[in-house]
Every structure is written in C-alpha cells, then in structure tokens.
PDB file with one MODEL, atoms N, CA, C and O in Angstrom:
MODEL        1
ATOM      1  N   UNK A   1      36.974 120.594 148.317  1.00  0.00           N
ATOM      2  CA  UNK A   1      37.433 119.251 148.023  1.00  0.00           C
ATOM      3  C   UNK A   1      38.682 119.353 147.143  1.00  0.00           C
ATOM      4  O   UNK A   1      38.767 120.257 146.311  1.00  0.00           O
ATOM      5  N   UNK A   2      39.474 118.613 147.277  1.00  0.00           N
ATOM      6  CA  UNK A   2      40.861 118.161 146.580  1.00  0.00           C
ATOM      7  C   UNK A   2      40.403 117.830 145.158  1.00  0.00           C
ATOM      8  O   UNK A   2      39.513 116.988 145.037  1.00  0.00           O
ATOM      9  N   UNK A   3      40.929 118.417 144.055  1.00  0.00           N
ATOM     10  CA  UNK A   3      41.171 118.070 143.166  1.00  0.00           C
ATOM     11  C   UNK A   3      40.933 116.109 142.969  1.00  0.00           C
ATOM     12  O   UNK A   3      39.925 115.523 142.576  1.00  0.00           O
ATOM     13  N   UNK A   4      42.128 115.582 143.364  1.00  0.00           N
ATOM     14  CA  UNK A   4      42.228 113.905 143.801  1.00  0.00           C
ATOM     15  C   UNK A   4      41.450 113.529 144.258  1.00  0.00           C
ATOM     16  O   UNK A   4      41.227 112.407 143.803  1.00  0.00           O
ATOM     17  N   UNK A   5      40.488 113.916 145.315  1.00  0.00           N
ATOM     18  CA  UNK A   5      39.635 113.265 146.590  1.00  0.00           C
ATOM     19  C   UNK A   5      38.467 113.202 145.813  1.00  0.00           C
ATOM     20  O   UNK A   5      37.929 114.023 145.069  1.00  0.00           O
ATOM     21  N   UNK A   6      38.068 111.553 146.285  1.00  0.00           N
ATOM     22  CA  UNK A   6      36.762 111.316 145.552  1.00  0.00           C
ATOM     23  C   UNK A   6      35.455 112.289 145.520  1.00  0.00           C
ATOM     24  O   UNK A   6      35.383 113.259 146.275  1.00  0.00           O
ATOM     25  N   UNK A   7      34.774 112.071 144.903  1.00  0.00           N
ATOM     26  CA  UNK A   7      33.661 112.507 145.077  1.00  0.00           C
ATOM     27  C   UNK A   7      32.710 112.048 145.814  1.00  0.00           C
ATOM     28  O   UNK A   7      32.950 110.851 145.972  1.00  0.00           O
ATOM     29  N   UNK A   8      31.409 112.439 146.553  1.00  0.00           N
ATOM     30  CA  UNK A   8      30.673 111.809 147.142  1.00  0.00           C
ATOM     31  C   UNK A   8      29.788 110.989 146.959  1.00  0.00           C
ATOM     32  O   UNK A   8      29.228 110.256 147.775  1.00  0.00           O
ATOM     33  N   UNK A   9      29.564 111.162 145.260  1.00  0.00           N
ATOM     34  CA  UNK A   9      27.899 110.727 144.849  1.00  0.00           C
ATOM     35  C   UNK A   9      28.815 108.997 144.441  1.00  0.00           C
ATOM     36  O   UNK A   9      30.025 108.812 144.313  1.00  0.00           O
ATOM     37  N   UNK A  10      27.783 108.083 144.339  1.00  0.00           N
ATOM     38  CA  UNK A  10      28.298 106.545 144.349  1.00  0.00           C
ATOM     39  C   UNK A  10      28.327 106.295 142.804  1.00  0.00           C
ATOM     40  O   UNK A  10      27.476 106.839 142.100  1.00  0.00           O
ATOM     41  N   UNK A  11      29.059 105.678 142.390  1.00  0.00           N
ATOM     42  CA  UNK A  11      29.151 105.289 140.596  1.00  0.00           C
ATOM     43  C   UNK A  11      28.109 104.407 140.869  1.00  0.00           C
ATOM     44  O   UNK A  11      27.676 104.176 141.998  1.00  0.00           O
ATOM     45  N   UNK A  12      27.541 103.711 139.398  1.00  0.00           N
ATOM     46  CA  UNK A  12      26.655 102.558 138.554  1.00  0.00           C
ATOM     47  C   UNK A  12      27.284 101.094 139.835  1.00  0.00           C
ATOM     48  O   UNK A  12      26.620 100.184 140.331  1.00  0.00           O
ATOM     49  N   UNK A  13      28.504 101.370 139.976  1.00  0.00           N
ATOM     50  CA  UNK A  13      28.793 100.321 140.532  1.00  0.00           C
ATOM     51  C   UNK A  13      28.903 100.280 141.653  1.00  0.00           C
ATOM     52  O   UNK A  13      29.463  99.310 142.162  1.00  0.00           O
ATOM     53  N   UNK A  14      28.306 101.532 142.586  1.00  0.00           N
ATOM     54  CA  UNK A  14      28.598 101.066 143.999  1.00  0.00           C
ATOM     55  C   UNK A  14      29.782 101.315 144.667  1.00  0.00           C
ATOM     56  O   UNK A  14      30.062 101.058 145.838  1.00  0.00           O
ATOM     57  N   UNK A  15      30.584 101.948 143.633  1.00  0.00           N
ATOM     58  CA  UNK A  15      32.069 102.724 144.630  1.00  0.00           C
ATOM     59  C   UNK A  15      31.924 104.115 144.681  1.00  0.00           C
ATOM     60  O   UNK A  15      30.865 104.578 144.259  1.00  0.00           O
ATOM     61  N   UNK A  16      32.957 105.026 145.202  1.00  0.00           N
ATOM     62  CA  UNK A  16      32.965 106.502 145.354  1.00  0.00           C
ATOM     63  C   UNK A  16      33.166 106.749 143.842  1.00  0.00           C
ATOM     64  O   UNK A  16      34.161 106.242 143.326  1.00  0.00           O
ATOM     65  N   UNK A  17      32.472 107.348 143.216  1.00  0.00           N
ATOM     66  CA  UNK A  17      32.989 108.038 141.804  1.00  0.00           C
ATOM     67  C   UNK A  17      34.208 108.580 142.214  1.00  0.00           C
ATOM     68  O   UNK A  17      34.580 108.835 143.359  1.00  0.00           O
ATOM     69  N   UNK A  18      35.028 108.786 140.712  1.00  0.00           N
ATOM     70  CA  UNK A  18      36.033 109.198 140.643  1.00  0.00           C
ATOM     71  C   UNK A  18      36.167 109.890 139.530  1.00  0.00           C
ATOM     72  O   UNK A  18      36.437 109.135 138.596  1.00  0.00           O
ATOM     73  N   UNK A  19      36.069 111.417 139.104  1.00  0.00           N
ATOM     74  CA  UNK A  19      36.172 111.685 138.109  1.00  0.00           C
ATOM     75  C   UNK A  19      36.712 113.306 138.514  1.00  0.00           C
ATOM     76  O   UNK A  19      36.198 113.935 139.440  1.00  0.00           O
ATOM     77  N   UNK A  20      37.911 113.892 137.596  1.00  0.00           N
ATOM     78  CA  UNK A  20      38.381 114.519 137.741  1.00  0.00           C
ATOM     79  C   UNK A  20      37.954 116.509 137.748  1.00  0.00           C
ATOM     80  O   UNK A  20      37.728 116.898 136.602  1.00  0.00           O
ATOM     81  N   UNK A  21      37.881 117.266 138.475  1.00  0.00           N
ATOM     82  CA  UNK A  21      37.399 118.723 138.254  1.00  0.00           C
ATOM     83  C   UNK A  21      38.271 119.580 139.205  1.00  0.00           C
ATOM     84  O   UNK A  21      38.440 119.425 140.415  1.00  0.00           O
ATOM     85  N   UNK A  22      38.735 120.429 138.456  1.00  0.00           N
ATOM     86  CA  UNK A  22      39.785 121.312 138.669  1.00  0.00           C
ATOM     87  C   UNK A  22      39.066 122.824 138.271  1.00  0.00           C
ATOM     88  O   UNK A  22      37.985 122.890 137.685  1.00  0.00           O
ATOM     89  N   UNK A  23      39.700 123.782 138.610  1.00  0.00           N
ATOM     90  CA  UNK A  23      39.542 125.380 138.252  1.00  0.00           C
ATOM     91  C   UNK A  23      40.461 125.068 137.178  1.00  0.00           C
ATOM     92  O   UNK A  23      41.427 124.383 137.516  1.00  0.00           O
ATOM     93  N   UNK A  24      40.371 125.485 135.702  1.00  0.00           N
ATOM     94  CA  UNK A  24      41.173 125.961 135.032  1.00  0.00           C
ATOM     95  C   UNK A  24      41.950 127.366 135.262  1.00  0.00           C
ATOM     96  O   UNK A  24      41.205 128.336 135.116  1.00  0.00           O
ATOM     97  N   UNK A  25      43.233 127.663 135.578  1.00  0.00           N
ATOM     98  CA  UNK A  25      44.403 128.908 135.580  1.00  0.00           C
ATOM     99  C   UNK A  25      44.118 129.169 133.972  1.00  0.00           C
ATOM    100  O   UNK A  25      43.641 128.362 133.174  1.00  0.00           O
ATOM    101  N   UNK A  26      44.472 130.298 133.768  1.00  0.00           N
ATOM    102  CA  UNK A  26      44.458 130.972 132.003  1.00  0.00           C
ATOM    103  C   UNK A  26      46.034 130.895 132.115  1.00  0.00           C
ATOM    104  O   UNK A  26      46.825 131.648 132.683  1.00  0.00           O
ATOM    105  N   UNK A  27      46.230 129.732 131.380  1.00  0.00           N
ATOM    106  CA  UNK A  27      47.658 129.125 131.259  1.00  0.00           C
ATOM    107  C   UNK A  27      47.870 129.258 129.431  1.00  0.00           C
ATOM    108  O   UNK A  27      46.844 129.038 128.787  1.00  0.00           O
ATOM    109  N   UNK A  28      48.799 129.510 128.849  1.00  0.00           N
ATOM    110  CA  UNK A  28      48.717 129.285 127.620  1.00  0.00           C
ATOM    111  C   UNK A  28      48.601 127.505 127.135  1.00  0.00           C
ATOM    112  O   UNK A  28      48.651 126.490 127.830  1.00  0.00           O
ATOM    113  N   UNK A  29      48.481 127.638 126.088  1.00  0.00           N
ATOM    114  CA  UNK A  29      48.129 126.291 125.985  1.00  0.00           C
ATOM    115  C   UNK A  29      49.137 124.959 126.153  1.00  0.00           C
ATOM    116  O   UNK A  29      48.850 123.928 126.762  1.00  0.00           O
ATOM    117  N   UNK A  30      50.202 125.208 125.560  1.00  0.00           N
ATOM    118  CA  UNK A  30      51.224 124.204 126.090  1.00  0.00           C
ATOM    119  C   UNK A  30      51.544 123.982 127.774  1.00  0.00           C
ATOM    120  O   UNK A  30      51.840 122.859 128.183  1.00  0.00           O
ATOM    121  N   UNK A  31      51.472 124.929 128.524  1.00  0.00           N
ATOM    122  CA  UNK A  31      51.473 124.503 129.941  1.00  0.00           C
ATOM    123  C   UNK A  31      49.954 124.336 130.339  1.00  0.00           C
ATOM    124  O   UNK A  31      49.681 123.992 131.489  1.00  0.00           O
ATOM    125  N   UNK A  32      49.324 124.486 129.749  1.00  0.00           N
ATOM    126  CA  UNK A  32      47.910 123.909 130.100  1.00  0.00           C
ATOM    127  C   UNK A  32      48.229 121.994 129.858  1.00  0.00           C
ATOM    128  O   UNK A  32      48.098 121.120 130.715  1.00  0.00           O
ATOM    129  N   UNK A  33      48.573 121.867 128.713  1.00  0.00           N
ATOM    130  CA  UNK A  33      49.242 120.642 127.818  1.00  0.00           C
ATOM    131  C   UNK A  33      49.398 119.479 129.130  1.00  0.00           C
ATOM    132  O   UNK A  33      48.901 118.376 129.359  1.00  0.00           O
ATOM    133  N   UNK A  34      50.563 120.560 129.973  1.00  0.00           N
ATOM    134  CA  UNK A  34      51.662 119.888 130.802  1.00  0.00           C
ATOM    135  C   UNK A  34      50.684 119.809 132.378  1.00  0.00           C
ATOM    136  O   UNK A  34      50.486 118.664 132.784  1.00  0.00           O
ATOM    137  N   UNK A  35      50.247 120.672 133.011  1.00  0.00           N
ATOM    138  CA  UNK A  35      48.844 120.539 134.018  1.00  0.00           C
ATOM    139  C   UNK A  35      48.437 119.423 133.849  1.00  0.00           C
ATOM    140  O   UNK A  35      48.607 118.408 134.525  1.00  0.00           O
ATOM    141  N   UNK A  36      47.620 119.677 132.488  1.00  0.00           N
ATOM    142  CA  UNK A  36      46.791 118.622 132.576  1.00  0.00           C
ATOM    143  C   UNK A  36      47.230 117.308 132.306  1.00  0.00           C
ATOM    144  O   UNK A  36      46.298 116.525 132.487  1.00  0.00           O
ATOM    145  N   UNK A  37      48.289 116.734 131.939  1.00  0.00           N
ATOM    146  CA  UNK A  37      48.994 115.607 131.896  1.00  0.00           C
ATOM    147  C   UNK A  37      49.541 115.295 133.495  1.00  0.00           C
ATOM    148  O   UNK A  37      49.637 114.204 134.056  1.00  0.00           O
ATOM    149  N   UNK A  38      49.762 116.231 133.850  1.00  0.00           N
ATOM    150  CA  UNK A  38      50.682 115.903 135.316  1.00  0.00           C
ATOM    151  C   UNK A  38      49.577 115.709 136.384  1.00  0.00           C
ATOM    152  O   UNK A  38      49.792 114.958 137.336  1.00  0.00           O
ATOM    153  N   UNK A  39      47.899 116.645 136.195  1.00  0.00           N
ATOM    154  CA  UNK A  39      47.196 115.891 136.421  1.00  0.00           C
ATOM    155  C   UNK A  39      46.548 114.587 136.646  1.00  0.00           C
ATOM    156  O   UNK A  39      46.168 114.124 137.721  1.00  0.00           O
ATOM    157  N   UNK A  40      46.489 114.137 135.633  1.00  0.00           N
ATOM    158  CA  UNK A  40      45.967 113.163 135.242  1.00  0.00           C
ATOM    159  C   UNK A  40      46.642 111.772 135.787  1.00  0.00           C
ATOM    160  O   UNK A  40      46.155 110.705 136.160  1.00  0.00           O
ATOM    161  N   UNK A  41      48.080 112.300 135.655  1.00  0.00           N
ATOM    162  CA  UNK A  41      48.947 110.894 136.300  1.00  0.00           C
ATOM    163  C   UNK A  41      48.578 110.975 137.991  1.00  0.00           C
ATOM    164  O   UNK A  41      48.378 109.940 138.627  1.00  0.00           O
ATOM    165  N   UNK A  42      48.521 112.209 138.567  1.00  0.00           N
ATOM    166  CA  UNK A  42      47.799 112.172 140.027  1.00  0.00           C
ATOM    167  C   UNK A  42      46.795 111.181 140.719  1.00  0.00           C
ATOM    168  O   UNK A  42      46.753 110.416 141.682  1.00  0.00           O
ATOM    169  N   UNK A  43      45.849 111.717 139.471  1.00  0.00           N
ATOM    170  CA  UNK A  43      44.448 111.323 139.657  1.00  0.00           C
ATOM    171  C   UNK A  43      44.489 109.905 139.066  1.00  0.00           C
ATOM    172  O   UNK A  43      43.400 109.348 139.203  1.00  0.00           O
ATOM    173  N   UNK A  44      45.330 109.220 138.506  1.00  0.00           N
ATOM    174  CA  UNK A  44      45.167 107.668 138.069  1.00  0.00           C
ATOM    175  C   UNK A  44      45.934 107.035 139.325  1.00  0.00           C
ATOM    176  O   UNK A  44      46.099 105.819 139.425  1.00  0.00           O
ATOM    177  N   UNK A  45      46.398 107.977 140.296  1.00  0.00           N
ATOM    178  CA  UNK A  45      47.029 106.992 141.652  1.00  0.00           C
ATOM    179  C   UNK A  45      46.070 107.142 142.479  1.00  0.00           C
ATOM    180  O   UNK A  45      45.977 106.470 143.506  1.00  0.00           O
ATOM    181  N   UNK A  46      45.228 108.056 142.124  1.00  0.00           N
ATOM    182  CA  UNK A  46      43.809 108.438 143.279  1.00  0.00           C
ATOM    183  C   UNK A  46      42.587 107.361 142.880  1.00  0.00           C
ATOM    184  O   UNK A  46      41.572 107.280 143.572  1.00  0.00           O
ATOM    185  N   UNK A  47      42.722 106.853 142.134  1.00  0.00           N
ATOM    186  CA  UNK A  47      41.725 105.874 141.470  1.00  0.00           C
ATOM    187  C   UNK A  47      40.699 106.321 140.207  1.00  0.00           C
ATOM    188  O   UNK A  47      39.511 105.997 140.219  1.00  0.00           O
ATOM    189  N   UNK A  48      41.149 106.902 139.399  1.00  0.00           N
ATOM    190  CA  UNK A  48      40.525 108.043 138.584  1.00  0.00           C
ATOM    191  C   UNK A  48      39.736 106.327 137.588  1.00  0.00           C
ATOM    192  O   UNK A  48      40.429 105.361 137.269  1.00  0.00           O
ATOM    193  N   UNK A  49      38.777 106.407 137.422  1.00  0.00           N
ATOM    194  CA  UNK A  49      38.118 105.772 136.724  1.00  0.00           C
ATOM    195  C   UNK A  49      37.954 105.793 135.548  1.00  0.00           C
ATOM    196  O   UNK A  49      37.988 104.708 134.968  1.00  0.00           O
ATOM    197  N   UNK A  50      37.694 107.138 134.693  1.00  0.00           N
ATOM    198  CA  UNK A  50      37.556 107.436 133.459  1.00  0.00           C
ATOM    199  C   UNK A  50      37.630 108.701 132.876  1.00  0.00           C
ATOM    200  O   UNK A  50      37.425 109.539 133.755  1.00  0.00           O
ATOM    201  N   UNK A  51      37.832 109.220 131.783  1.00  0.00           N
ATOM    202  CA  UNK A  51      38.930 110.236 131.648  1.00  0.00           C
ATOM    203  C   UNK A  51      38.128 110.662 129.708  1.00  0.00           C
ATOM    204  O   UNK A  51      37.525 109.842 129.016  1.00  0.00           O
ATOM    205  N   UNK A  52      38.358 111.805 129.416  1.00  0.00           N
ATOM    206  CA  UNK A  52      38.331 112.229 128.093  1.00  0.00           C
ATOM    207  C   UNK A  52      39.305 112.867 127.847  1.00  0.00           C
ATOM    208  O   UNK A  52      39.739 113.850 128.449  1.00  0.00           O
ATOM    209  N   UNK A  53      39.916 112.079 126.484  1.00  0.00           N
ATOM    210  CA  UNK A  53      40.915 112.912 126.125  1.00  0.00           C
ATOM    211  C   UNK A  53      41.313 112.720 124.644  1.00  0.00           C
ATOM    212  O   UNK A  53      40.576 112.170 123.826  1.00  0.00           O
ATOM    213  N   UNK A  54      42.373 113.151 124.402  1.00  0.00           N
ATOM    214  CA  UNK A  54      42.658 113.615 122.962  1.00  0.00           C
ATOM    215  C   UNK A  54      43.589 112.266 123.036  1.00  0.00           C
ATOM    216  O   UNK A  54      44.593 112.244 123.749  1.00  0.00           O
ATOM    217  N   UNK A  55      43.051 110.800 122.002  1.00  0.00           N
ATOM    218  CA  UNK A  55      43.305 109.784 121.570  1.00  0.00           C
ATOM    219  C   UNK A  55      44.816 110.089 120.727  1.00  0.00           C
ATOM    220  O   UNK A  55      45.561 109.121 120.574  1.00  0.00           O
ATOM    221  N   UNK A  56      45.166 111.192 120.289  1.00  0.00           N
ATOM    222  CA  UNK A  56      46.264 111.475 119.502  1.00  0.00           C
ATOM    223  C   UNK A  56      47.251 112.730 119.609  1.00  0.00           C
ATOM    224  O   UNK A  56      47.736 113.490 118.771  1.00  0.00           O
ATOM    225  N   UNK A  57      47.342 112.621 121.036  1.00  0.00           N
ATOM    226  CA  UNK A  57      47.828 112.880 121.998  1.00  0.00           C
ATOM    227  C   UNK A  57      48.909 112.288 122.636  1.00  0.00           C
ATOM    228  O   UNK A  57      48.941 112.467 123.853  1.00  0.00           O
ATOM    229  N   UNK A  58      49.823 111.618 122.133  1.00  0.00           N
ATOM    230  CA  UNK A  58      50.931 110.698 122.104  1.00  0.00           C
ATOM    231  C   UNK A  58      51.142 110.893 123.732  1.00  0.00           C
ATOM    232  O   UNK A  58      50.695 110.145 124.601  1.00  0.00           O
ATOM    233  N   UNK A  59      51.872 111.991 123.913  1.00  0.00           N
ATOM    234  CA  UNK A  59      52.573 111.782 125.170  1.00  0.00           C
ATOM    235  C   UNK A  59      51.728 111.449 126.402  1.00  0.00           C
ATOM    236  O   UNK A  59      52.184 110.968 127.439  1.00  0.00           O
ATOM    237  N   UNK A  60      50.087 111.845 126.110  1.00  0.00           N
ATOM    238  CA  UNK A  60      49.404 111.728 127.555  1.00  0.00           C
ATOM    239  C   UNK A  60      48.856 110.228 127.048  1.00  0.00           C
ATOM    240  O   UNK A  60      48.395 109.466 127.899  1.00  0.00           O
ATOM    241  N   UNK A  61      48.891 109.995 126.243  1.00  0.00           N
ATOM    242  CA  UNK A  61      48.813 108.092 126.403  1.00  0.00           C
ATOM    243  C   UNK A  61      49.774 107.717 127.048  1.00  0.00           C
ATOM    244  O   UNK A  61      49.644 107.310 128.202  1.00  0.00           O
ATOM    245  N   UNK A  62      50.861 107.777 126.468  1.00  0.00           N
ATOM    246  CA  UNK A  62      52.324 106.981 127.109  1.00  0.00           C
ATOM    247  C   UNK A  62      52.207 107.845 128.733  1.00  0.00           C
ATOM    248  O   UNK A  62      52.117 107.106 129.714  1.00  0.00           O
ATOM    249  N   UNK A  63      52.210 108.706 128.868  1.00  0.00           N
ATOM    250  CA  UNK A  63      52.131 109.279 130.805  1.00  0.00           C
ATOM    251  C   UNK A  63      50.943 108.482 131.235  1.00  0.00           C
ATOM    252  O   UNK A  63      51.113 107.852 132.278  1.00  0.00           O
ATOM    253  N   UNK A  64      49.803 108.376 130.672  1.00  0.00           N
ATOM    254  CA  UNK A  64      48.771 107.293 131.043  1.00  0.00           C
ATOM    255  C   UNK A  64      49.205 105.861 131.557  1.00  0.00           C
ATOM    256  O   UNK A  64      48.974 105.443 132.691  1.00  0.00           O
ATOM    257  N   UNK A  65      49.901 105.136 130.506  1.00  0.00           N
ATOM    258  CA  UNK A  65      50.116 103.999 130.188  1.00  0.00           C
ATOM    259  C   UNK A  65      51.032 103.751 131.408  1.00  0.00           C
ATOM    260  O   UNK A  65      50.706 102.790 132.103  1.00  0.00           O
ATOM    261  N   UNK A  66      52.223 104.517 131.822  1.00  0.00           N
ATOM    262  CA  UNK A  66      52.989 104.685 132.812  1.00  0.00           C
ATOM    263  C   UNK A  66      52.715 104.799 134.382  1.00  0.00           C
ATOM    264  O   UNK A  66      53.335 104.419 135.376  1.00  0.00           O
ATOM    265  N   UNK A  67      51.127 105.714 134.108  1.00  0.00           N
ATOM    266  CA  UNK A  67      50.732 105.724 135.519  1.00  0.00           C
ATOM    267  C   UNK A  67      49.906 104.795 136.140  1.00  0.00           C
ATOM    268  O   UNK A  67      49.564 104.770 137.322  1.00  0.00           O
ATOM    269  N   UNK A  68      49.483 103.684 134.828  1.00  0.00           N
ATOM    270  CA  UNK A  68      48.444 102.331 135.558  1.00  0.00           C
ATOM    271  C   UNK A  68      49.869 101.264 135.912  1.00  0.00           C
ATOM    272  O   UNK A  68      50.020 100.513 136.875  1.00  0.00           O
ATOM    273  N   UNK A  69      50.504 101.443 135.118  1.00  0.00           N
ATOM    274  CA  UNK A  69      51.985 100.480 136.266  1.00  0.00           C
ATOM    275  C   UNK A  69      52.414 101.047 137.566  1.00  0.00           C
ATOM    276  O   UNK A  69      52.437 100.289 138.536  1.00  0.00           O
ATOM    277  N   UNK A  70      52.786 102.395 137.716  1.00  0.00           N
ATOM    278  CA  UNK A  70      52.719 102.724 139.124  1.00  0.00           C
ATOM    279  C   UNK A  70      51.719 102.769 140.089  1.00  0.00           C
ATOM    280  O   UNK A  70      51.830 102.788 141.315  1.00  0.00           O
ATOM    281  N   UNK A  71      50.129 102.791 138.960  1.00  0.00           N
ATOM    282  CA  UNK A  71      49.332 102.647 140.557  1.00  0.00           C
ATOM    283  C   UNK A  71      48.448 101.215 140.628  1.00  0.00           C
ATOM    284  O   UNK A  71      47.343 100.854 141.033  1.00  0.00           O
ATOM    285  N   UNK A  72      49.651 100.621 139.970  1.00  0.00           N
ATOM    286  CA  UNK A  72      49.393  98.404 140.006  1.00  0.00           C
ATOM    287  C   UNK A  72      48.185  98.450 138.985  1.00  0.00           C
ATOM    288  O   UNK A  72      47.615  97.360 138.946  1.00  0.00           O
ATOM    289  N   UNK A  73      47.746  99.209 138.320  1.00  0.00           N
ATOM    290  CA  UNK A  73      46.816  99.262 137.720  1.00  0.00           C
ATOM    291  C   UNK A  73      46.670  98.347 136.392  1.00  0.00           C
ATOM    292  O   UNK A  73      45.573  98.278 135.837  1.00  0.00           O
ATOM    293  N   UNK A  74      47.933  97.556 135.828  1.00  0.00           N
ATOM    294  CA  UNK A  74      48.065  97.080 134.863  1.00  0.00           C
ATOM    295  C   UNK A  74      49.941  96.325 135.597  1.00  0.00           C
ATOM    296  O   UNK A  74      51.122  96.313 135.249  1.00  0.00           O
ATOM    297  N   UNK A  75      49.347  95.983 136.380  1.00  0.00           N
ATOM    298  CA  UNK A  75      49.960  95.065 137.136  1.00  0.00           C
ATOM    299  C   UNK A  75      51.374  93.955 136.607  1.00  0.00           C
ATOM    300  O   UNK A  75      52.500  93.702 137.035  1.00  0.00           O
ATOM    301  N   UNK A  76      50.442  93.489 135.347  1.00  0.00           N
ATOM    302  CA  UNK A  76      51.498  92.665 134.693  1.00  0.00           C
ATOM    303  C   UNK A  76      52.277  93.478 133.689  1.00  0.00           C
ATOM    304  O   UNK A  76      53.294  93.071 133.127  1.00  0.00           O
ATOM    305  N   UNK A  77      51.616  94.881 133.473  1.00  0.00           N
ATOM    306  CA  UNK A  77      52.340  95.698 132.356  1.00  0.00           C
ATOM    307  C   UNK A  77      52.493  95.163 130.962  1.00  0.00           C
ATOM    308  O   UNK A  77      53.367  95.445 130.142  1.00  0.00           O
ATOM    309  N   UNK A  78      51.687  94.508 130.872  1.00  0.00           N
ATOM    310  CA  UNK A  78      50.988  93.734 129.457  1.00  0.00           C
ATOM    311  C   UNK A  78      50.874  95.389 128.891  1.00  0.00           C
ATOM    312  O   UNK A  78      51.871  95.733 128.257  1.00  0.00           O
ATOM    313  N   UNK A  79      49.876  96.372 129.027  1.00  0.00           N
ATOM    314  CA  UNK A  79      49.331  97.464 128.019  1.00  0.00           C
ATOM    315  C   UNK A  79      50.545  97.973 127.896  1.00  0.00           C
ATOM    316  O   UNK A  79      50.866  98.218 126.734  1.00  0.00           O
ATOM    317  N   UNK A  80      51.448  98.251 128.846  1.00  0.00           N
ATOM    318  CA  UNK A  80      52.911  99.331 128.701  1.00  0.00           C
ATOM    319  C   UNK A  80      53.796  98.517 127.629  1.00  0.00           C
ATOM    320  O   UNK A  80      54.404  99.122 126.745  1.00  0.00           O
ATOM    321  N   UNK A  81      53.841  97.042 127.757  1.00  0.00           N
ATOM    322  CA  UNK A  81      54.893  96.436 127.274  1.00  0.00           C
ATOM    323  C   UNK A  81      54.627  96.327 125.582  1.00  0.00           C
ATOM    324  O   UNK A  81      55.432  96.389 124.653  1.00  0.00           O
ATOM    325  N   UNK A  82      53.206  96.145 125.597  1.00  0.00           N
ATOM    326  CA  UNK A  82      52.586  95.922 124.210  1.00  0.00           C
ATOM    327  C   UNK A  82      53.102  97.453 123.618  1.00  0.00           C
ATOM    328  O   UNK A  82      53.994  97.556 122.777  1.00  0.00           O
ATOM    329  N   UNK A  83      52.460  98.480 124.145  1.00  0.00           N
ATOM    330  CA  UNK A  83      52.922  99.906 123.642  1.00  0.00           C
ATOM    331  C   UNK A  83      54.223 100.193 123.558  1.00  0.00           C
ATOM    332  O   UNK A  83      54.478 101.243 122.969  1.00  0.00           O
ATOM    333  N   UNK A  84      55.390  99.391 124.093  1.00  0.00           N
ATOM    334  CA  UNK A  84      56.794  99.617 123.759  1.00  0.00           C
ATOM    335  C   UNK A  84      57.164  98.885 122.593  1.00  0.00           C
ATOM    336  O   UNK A  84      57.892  99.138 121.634  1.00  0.00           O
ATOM    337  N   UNK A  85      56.363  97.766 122.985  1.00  0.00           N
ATOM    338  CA  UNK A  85      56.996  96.803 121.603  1.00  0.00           C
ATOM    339  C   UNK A  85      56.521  97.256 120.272  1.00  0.00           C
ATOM    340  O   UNK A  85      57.270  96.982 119.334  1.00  0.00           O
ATOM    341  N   UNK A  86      55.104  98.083 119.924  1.00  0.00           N
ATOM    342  CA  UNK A  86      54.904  99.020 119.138  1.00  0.00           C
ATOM    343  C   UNK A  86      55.098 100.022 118.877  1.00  0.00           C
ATOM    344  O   UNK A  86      54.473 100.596 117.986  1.00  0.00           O
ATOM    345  N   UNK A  87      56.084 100.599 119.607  1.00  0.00           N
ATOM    346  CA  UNK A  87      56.848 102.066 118.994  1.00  0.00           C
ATOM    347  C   UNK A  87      55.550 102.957 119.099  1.00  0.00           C
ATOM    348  O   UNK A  87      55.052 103.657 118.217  1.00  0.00           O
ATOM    349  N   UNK A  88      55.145 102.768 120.335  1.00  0.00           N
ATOM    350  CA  UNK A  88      53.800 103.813 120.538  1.00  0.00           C
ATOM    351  C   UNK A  88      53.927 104.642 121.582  1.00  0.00           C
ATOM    352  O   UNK A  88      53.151 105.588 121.711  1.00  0.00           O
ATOM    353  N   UNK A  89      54.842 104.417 122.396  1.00  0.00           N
ATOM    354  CA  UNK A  89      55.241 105.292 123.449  1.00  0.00           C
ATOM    355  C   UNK A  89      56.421 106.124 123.074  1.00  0.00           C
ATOM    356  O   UNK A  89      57.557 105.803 122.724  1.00  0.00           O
ATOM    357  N   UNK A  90      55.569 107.828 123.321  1.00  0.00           N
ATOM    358  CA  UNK A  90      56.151 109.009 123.204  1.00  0.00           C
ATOM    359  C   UNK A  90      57.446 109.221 124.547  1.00  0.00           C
ATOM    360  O   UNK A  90      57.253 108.679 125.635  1.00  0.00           O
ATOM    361  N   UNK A  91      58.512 109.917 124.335  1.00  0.00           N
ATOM    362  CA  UNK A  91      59.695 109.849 125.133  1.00  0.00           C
ATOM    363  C   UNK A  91      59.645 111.340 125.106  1.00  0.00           C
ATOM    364  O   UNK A  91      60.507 111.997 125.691  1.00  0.00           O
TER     365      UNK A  91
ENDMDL
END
C-alpha cells in the first residue's frame, strides 16, 4: 500500500481511515525534519484526518496551515489568514 492510500479498516465515522505509516530511511535528523513535513503536506491532499506532532514546530504548522488551503480544506482560509495576521507563520 501507498504511503497516501487509505487504509482499509473504516474510522468511528464510517469513512476509509486515514492515517499516515511510512518505513522510516536512517536519515539524520534535519532531513528526517524535511520528509516528514513534505509528507505530511501529501497526505493532507490524500485526506489525512489526524496527525501527531510537535505543536512547536513552527514551520510544519505553517506547511500544515498551507496544505488545508490547497486541499479546500479551510476553504475560506480563515485558519491561514488568522495565522498571518498573527505573525505565526514560519517563512
């Protein structure tokens, strides 16, 4: 199975789960950093549902925040716009 491609078993709610599992590569840690961020924006166009991660983690919020506007996910871009107007998005 694809990295992206749902899983089979059904969520609480009756859709295909969606939750992310990969082989970790023995990457040092900063390109592990970058994987798993470039990941993650993948898997939020694949329908990724829910996610653990490091809250203080600047840049994979803001790559987060970026990838629910490209996958209509935050449609009106209310969360992106709020996070610009707070000087919370990492560049």
């Amino acid at each position: 199975m694809h990295p992206t491609e749902t899983s089979p078993e059904l969520s609480p709610l009756g859709t295909r789960a969606t939750s992310p599992g990969w082989p970790r590569p023995r990457l040092t840690p900063a390109r592990r950093r970058l994987l798993n961020r470039a990941f993650l924006v993948m898997a939020v166009h694949a329908g990724l549902d829910a996610i653990m991660r490091d809250p203080l983690d600047a840049m994979t919020v803001s790559l987060l925040k970026a990838a629910d506007v490209l996958a209509e996910q935050d449609p009106q871009r209310r969360r992106c716009i709020g996070a610009y107007r707070k000087a919370t998005l990492a560049t």
